[in-house]
C-alpha positions in Angstrom: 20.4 -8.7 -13.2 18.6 -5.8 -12.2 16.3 -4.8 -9.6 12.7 -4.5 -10.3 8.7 -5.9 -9.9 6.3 -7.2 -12.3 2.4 -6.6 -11.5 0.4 -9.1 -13.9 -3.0 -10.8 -13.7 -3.4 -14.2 -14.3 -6.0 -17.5 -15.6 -8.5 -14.5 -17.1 -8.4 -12.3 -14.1 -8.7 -15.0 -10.6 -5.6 -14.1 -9.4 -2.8 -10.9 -9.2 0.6 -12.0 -9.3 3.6 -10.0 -8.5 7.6 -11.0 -8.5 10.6 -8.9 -7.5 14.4 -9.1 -8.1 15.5 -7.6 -4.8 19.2 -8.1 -5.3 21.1 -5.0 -5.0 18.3 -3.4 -3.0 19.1 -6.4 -0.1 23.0 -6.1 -0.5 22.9 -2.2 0.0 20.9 -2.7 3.2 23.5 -5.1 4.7 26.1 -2.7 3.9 24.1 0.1 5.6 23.7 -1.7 8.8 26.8 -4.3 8.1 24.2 -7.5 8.5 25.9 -10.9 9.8 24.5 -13.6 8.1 20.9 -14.6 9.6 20.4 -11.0 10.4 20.8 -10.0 6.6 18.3 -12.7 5.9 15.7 -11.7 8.2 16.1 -7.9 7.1 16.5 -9.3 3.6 12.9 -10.7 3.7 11.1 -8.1 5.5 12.4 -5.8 2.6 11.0 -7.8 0.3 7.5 -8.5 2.1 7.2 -4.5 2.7 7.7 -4.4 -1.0 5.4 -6.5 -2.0 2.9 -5.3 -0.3 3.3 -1.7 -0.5 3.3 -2.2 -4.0 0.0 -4.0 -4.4 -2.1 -2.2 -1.7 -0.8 1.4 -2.1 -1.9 4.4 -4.4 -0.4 7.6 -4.7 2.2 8.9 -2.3 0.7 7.1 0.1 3.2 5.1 2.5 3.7 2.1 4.6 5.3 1.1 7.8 5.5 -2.5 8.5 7.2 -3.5 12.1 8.2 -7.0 13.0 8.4 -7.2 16.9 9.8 -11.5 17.8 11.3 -12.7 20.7 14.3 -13.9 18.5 18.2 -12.2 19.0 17.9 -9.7 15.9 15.1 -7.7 17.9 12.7 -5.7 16.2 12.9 -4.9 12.4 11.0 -1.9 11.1 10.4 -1.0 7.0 8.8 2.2 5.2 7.7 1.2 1.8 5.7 3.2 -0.8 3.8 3.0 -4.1 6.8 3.5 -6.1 8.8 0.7 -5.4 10.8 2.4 -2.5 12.3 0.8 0.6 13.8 1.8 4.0 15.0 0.0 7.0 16.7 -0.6 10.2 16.7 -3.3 13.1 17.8 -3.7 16.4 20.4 -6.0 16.6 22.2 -6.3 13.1 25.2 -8.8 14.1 23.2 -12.1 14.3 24.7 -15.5 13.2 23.2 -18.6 14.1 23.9 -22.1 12.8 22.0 -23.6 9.9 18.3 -25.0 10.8 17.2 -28.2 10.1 17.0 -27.9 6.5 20.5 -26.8 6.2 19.0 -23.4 5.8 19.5 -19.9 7.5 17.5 -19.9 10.5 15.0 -17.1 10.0 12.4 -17.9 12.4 15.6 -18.5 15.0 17.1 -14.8 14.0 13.3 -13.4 14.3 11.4 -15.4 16.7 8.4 -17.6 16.6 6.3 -15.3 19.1 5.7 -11.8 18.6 3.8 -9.3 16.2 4.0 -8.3 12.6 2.0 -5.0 12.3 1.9 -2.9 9.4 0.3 1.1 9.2 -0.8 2.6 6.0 0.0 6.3 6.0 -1.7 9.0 3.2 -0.7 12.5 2.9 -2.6 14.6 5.4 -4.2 11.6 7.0 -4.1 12.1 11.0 -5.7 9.1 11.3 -3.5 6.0 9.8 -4.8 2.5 9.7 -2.5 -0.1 11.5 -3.3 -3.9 11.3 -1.5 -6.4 13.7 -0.7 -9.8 13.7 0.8 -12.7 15.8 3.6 -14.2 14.2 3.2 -17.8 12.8 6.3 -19.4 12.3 8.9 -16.4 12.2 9.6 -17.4 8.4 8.5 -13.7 7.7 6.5 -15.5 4.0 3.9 -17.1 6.0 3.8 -14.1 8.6 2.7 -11.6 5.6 0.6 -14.5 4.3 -1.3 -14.4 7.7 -1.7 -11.0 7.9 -3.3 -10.5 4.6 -5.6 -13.1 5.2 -6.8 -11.5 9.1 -6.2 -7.8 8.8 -6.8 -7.4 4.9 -9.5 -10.2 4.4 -7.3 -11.0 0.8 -6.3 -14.8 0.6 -2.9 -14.9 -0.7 0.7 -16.6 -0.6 3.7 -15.2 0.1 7.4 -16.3 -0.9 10.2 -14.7 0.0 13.8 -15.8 0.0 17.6 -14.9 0.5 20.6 -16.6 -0.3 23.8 -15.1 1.8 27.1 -16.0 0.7 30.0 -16.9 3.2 31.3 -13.8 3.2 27.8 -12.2 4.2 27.1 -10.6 0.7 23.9 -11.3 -0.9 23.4 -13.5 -3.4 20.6 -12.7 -4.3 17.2 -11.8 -3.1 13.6 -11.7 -4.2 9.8 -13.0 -3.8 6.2 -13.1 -5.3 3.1 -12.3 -4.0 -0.2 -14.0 -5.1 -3.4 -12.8 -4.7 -6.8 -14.8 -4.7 -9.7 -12.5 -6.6 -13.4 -13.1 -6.1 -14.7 -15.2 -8.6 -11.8 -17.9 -8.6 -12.8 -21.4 -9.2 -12.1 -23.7 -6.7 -9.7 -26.3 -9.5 -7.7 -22.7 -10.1 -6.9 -22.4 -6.1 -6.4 -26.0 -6.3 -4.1 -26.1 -8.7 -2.3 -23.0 -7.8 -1.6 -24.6 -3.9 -0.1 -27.7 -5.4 2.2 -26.0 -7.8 3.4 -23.6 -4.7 3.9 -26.7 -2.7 6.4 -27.9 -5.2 7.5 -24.5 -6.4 11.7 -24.2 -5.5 13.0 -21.7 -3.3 12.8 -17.9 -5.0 16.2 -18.4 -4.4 16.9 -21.2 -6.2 14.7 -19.9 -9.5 17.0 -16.4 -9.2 20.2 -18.2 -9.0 19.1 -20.0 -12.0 18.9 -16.4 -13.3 15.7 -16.6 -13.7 13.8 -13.3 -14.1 10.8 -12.0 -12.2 8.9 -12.5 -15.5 9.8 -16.0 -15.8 9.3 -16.8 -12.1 5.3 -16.2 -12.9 5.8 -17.7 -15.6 7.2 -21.1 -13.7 4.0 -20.8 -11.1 1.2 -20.4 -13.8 3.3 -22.7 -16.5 0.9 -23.2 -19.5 -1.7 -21.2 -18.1 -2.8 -17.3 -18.9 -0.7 -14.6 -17.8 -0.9 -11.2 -18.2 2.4 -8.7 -17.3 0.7 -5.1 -16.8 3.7 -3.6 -15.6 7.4 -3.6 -14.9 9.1 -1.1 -12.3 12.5 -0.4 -10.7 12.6 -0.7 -7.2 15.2 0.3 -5.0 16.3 0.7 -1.2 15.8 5.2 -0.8 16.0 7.2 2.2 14.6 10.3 2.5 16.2 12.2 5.1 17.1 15.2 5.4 19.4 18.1 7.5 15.2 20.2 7.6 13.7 16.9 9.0 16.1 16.4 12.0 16.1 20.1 12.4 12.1 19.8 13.1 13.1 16.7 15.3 15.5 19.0 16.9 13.0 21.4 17.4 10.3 19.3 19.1 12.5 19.1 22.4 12.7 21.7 25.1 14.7 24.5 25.3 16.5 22.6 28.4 17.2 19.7 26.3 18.7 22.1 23.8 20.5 24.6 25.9 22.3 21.3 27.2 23.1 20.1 24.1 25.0 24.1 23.6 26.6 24.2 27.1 27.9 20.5 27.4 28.4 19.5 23.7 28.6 22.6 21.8 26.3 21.1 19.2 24.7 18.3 18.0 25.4 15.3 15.8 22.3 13.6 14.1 22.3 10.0 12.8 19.6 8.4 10.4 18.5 5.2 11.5 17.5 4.2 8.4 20.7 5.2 6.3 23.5 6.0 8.5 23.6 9.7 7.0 25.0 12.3 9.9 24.2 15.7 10.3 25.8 17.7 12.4 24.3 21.5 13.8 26.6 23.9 14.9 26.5 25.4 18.5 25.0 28.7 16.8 22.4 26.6 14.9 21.6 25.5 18.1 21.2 28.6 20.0 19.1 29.6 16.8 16.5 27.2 17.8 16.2 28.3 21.0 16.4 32.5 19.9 13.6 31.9 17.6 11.5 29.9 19.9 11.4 27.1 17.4 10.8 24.9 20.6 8.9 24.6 23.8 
């Protein structure tokens, strides 16, 4: 099944609904940063959160950085998301297995943590000023974290699901999640309604595994009630680096810093966080950067 997101409205315009098959985007991220099993889960979700709401509450090329700082063994997580339906990620501490929680269920909020902050910053071309909201975590979940957050920092009552299913030998499943969003104007018997059939709702999981498509997952939360698909698009886990970018990173440090890098190492081997790419600049690129005064 392929990856992509449905936008739709729903019962005559009180709520936006959106769902995502995150499958293949989730399984190339735990290849990238060879996840262990609660640690693909965690990253899994935050993937698909970032998604979600970059997706709803970007325009443009506009971009979004959300960080996820617990006190749990994977560390911090940060994701870049964009309008488009683009993803990018890396964590601090990858190799994370724990035993199954209560539920017989990955232990998320163990991976993550149940104290800490979930902060996301909107970024717009040319904007020196970007606007960063922040959060305490709630239950380390990551779902009800986003949910929190768009109630406090964005004022929009909504529900979050997200969900992961990791197979023994660490590949995902699959992976996916649906964002609802509460419009002015919605009757209190719609809200109603819509909390009990979230309460009952299965796992994202579950509904995927079913092979069950985004579509059809709105379709199982507003059964026999209007919805409206406005849109389908791809999404897909895309780095943008680049040799130019690390060269400007390069750049930014002293000619000290540089001239060490040309007498000790003879060059300089770059690594993306985000996609493991490495780019490596000769001793004379080097001692171009410091001939041409590209740095302080």
């Amino acid at each position: 099944m392929e990856d992509y997101l449905v936008k739709s409205v729903a019962e005559n315009g009180q709520f936006r609904a959106y769902a995502v098959n995150a499958t293949a985007l989730v399984e190339e991220a735990h290849q990238i940063h060879d996840t262990w099993s609660a640690a693909s889960a965690a990253l899994g979700r935050a993937l698909v959160g970032t998604l979600l709401l970059a997706t709803s509450g970007l325009q443009g090329e506009a971009g979004m950085t959300v960080k996820i700082q617990g006190d749990g063994p994977v560390g911090f997580i940060v994701v870049d998301g964009t309008a488009q339906g683009t993803v990018k990620a890396y964590m601090q501490n990858p190799h994370v297995h724990l035993p199954l929680n209560a539920k017989g269920k990955i232990d998320v909020a163990g991976a993550v943590g149940k104290t800490g902050t979930l902060s996301v910053t909107k970024m717009a071309p040319g904007d020196k000023t970007p606007y960063t909201g922040e959060v305490n975590l709630v239950s380390g979940e990551l779902g009800d974290d986003f949910t929190y957050y768009l109630a406090q920092s964005e004022q929009i009552p909504s529900a979050v699901g997200l969900s992961v299913f990791v197979q023994s030998d660490d590949h995902i499943e699959v992976a996916g999640g649906f964002l609802i969003q509460v419009l002015p104007g919605a009757s209190d018997e719609a809200i109603n309604h819509l909390e009990t059939t979230l309460r009952e709702l299965p796992l994202v999981s579950d509904l995927l595994r079913e092979g069950k498509t985004p579509e059809q997952i709105l379709e199982t939360i507003f059964a026999g009630r209007d919805l409206k698909i406005l849109e389908k698009m791809p999404v897909e886990y895309k780095c943008d680096c680049s040799k130019d970018r690390f060269e400007k990173a390069l750049a930014s440090l002293s000619k000290d810093d540089l001239q060490e890098m040309i007498d000790n190492d003879h060059g300089a081997e770059a690594v993306c966080r985000f996609c493991g790419h490495k780019y490596h600049f000769s001793e004379e690129e080097l001692k171009y950067l410091v001939a041409t005064k590209k740095c302080r």
